[in-house]
VOBA-159970 format. One line per 4 residues: their letters; for each residue y, x, z of N, C-alpha, C, CB. Coordinates in pm, whole numbers, plus 50000, padded with zeros to 5 digits. Glycine has a CB too. Layout:
BEGIN
A) Y/X/Z/Y/X/Z/Y/X/Z/Y/X/Z; ...
//
This chain:
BEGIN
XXXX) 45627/42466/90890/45674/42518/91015/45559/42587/91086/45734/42406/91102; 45556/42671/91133/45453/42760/91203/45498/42739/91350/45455/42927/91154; 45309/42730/91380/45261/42696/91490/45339/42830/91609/45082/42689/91467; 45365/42758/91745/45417/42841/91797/45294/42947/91900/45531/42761/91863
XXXX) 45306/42999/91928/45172/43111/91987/45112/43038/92136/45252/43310/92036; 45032/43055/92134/44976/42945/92273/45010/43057/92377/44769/42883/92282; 45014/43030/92497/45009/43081/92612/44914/43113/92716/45065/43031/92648; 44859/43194/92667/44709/43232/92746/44692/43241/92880/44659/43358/92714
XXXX) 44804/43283/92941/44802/43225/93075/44778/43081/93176/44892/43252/93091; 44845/43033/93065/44826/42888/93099/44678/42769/93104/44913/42842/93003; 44585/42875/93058/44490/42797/93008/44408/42844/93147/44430/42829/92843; 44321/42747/93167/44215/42731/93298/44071/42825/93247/44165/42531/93329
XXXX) 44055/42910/93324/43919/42981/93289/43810/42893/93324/43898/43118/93365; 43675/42912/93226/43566/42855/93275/43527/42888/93363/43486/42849/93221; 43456/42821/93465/43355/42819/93574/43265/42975/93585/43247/42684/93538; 43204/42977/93472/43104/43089/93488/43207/43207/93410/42931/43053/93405
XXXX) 43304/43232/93334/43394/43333/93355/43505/43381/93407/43410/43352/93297; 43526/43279/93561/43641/43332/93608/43603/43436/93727/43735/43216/93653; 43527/43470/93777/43521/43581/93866/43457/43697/93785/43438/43544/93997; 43402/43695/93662/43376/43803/93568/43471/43858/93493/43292/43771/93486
XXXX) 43608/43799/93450/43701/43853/93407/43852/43869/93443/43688/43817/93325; 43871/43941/93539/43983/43895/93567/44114/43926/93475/43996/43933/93689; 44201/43849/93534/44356/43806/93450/44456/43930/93446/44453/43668/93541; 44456/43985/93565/44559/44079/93603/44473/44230/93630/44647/44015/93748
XXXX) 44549/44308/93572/44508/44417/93615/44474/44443/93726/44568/44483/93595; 44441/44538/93789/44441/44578/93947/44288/44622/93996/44494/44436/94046; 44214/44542/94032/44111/44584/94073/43985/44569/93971/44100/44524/94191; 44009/44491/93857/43940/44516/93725/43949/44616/93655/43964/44442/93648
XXXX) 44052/44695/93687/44114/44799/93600/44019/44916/93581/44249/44849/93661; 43966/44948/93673/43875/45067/93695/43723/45014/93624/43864/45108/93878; 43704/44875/93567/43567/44872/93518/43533/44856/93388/43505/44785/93573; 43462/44849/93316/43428/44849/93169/43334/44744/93111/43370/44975/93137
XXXX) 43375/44682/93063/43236/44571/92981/43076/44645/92927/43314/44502/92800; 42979/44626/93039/42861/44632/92977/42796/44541/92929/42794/44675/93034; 42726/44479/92842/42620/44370/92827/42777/44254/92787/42489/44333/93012; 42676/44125/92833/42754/44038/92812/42806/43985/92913/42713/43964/92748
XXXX) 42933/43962/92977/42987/43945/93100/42958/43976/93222/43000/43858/93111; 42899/44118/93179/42880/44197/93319/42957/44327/93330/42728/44235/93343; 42938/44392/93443/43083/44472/93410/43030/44600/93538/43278/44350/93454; 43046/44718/93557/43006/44823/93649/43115/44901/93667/42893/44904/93606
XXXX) 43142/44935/93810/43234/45010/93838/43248/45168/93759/43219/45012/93975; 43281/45224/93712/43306/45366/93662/43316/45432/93731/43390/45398/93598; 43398/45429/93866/43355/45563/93955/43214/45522/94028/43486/45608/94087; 43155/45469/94016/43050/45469/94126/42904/45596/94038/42987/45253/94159
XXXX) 42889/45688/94089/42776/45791/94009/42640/45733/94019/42765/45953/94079; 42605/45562/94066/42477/45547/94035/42482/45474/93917/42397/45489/94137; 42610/45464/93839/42655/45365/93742/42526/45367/93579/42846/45424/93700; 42454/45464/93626/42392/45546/93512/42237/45481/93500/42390/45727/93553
XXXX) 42262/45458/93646/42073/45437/93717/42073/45243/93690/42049/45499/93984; 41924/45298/93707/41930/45119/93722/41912/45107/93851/41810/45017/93641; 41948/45001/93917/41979/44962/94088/41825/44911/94127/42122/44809/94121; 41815/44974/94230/41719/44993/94299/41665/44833/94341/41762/45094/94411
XXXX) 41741/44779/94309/41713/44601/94353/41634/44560/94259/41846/44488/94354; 41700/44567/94104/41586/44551/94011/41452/44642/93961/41648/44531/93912; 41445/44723/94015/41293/44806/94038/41230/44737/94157/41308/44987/94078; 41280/44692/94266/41178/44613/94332/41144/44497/94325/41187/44613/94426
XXXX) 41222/44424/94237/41201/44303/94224/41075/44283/94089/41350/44239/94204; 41025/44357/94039/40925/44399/93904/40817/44410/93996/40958/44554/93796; 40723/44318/93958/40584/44260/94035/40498/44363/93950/40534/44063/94012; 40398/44438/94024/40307/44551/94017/40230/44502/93867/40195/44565/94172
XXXX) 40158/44579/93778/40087/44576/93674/40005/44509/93730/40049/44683/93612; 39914/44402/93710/39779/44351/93724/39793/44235/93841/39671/44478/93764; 39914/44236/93911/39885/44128/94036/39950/43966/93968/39996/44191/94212; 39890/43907/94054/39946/43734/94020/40062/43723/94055/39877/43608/94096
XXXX) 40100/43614/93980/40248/43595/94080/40239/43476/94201/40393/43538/93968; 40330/43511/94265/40305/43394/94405/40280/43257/94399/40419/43381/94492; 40349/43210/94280/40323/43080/94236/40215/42968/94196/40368/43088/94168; 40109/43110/94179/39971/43065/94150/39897/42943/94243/39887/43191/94162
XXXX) 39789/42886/94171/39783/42785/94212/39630/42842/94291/39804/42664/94101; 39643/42796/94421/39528/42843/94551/39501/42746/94618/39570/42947/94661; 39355/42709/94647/39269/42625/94699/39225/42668/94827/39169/42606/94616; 39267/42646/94947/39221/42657/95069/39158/42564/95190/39304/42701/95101
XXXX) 39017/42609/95102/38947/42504/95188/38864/42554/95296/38860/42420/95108; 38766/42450/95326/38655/42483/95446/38557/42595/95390/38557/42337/95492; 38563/42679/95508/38473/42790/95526/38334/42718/95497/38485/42864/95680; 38276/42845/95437/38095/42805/95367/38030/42841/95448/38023/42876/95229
XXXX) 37920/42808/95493/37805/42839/95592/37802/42948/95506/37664/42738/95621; 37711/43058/95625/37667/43177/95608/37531/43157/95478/37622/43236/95768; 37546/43245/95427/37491/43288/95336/37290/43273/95373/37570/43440/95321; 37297/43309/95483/37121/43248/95545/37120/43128/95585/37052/43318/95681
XXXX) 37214/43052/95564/37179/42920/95610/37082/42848/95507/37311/42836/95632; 36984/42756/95628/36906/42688/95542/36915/42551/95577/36773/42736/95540; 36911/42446/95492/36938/42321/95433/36793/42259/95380/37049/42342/95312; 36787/42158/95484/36694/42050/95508/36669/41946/95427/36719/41998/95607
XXXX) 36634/41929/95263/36646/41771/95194/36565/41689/95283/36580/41752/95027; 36561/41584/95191/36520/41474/95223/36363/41428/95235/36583/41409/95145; 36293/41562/95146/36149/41569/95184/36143/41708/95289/36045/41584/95032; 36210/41724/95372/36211/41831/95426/36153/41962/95452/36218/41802/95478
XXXX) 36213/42024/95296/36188/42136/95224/36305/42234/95235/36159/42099/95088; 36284/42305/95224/36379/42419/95299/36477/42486/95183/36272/42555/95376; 36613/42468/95203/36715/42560/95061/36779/42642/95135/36847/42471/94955; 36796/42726/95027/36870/42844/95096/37026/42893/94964/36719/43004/95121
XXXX) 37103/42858/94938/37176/42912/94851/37269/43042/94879/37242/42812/94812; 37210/43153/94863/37267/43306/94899/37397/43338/94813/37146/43431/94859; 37343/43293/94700/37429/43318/94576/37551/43229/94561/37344/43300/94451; 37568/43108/94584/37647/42987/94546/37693/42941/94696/37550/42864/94454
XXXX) 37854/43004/94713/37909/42936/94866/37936/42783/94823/38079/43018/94938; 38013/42725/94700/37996/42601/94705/37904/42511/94717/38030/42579/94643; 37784/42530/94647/37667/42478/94714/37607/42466/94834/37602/42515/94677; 37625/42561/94911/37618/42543/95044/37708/42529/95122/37568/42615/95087
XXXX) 37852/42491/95050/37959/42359/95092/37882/42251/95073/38103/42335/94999; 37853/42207/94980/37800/42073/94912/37674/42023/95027/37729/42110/94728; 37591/42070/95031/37475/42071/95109/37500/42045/95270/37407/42205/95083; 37600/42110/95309/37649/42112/95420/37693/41959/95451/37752/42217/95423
XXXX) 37800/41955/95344/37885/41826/95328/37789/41676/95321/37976/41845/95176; 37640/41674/95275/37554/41587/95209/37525/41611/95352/37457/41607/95068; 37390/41709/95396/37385/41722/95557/37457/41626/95695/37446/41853/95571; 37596/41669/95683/37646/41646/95783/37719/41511/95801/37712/41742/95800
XXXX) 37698/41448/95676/37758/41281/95618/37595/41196/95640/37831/41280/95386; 37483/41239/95646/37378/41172/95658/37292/41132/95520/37420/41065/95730; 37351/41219/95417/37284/41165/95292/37178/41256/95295/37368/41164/95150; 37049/41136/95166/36929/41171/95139/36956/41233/95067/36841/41103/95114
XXXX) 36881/41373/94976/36932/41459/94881/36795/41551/94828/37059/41549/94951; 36779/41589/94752/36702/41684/94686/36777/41776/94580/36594/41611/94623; 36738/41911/94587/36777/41982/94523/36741/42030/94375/36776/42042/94592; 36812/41989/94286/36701/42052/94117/36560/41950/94121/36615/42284/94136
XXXX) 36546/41818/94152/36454/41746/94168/36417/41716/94021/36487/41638/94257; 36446/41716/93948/36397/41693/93816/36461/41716/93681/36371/41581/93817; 36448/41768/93545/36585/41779/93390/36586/41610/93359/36508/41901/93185; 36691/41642/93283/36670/41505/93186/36719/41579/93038/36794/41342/93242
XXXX) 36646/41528/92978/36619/41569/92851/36742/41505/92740/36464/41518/92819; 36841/41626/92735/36982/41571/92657/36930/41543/92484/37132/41720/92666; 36937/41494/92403/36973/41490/92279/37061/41551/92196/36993/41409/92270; 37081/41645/92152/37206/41680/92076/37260/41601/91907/37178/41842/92055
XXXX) 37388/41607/91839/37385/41543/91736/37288/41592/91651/37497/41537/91687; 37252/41761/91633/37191/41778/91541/36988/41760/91576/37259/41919/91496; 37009/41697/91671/36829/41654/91704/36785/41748/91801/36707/41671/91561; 36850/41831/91873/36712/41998/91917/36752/41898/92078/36796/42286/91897
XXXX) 36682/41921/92160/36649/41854/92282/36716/41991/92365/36464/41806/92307; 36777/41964/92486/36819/42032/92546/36758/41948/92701/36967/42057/92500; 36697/42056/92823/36707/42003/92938/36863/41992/93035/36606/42077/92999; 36848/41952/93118/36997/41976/93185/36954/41885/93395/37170/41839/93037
XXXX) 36986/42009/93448/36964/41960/93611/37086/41933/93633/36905/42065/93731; 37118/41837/93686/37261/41858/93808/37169/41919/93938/37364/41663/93869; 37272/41947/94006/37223/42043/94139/37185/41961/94269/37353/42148/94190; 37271/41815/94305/37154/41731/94375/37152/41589/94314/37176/41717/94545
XXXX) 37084/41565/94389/37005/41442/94337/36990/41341/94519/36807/41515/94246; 37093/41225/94505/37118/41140/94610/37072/41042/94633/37205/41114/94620; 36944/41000/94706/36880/40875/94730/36902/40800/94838/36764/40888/94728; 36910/40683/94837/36949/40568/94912/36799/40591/95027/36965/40399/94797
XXXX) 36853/40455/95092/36717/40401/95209/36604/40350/95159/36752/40283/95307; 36609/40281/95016/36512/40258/94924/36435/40364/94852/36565/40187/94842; 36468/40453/94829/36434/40567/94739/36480/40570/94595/36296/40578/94734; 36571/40489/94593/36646/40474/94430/36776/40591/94431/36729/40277/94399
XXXX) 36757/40642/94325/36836/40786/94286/37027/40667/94261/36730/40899/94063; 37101/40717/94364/37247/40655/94361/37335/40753/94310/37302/40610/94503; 37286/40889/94301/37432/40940/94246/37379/41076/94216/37577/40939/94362; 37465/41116/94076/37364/41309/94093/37532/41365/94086/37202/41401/93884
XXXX) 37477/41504/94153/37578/41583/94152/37589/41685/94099/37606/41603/94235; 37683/41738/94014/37664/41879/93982/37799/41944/94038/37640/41904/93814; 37756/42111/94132/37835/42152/94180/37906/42295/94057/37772/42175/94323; 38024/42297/94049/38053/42389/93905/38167/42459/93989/38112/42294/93728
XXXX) 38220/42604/93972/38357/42626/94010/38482/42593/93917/38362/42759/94038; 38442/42556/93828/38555/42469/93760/38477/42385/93600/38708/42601/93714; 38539/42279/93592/38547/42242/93451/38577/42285/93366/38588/42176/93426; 38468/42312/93257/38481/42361/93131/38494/42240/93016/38362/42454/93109
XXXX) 38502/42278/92891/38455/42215/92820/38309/42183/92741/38523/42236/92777; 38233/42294/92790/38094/42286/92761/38050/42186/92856/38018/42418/92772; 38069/42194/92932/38042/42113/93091/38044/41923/93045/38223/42166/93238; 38183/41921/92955/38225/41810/92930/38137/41743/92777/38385/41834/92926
XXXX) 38122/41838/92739/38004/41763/92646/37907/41786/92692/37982/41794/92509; 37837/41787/92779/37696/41782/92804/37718/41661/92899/37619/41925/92866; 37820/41645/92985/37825/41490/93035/37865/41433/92906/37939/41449/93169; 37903/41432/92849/37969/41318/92736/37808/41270/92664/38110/41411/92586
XXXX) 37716/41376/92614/37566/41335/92626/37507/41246/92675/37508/41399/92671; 37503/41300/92836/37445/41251/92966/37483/41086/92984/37511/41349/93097; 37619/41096/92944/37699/40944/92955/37596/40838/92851/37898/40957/92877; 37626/40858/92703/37555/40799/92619/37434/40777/92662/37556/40854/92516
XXXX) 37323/40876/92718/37188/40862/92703/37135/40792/92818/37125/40988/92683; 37249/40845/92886/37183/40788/93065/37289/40726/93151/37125/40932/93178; 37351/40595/93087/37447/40543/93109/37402/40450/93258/37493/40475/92975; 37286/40421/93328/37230/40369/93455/37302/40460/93517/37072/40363/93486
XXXX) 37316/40586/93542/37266/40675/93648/37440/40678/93694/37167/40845/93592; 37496/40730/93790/37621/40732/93838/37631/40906/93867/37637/40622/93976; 37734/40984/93841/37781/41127/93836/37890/41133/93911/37812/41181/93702; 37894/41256/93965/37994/41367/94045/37997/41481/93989/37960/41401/94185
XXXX) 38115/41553/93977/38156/41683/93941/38206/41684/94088/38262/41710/93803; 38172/41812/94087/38190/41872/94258/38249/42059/94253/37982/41863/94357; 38427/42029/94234/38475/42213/94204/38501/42194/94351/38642/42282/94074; 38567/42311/94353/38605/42361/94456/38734/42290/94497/38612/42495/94438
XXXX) 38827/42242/94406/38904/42142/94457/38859/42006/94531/38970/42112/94359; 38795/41958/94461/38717/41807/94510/38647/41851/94614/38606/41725/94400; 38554/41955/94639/38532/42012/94757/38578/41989/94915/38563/42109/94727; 38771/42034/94863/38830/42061/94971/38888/41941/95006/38912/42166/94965
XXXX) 38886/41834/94898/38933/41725/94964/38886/41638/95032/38976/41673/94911; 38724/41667/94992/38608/41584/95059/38593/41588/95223/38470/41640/94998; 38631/41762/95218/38606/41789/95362/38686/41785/95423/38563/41882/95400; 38845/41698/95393/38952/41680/95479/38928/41540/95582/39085/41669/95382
XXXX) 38984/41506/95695/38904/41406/95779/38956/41321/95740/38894/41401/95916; 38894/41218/95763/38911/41079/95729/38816/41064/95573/39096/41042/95715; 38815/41125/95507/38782/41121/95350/38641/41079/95356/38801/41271/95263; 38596/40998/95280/38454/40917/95234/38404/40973/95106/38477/40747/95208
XXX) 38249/41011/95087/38187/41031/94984/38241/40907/94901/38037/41047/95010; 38197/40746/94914/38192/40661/94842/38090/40619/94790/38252/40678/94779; 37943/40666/94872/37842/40646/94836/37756/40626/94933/37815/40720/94765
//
């Protein structure tokens, strides 16, 4: 016995194709299937062009998109500012605004500090000796070295094996990585060095 013919009317359109296709002639009548369930009027004469909505919505050759991820922190002392250690010797960092975040930040918290005060002599696996400064060097009321810092604009992985070194060889000493993120959180109020 053969199946009797279904009734296409009767059946419920999906969600995402019922205002793309309509049932009855009439005001669909005048349009034509482009693409895949999209559809353009035929009399309209920009039918040809592409719509001016999607040309502006196409983000310029070379720019970021908005989504990018942006760090907005505290303004850097001027570029002549000079910075007082702890043997009160005079720095000046022209070149490096985070550093003279950092300095500022050490400064204005009351810490003892020296700048490039001494290398320590890394080991590599294959034997050749490498020096290596962090950028300060944090002493207590005693004169015992509590914490070194190195200021970087971001973490690398070179960065990370030369602490991974530093760790093994000079496992006493206590470290800070200091980007520009950690930076900005330092200098939000309430926030503590921890040292």
């Amino acid at each position: 016995m053969p199946k009797p013919p279904r009734n296409r009317s009767s059946r419920k359109p999906s969600p995402g194709k019922a205002a793309s296709s309509p049932a009855r002639p009439g005001k669909g009548a005048a349009k034509s299937p482009v693409g895949r369930g999209r559809s353009q009027d035929l009399s309209d004469s920009s039918a040809t062009r592409p719509s001016s909505a999607r040309l502006s919505s196409a983000r310029p050759k070379g720019s970021r998109p908005q989504g990018g991820r942006s760090v907005t922190g505290p303004k850097a002392p001027d570029p002549s500012t000079v910075f007082k250690d702890r043997d009160g010797a005079a720095h000046v960092f022209p070149d490096s605004a985070l550093k003279r975040l950092a300095a500022a930040l050490l400064s204005e918290r009351g810490k003892r500090w020296r700048y490039r005060a001494f290398g320590f002599p890394l080991f590599t696996q294959s034997g050749r000796e490498q020096e290596w400064h962090f950028d300060f060097y944090v002493y207590d009321a005693n004169e015992a070295l509590i914490r070194l810092i190195a200021v970087v604009p971001r973490e690398t992985p070179q960065l990370w094996d030369r602490l991974g070194l530093f760790k093994r060889q000079y496992p006493m000493y206590s470290y800070e990585i200091w980007t520009s993120e950690r930076l900005a959180e330092l200098y939000k109020p309430r926030n503590q060095l921890g040292f």
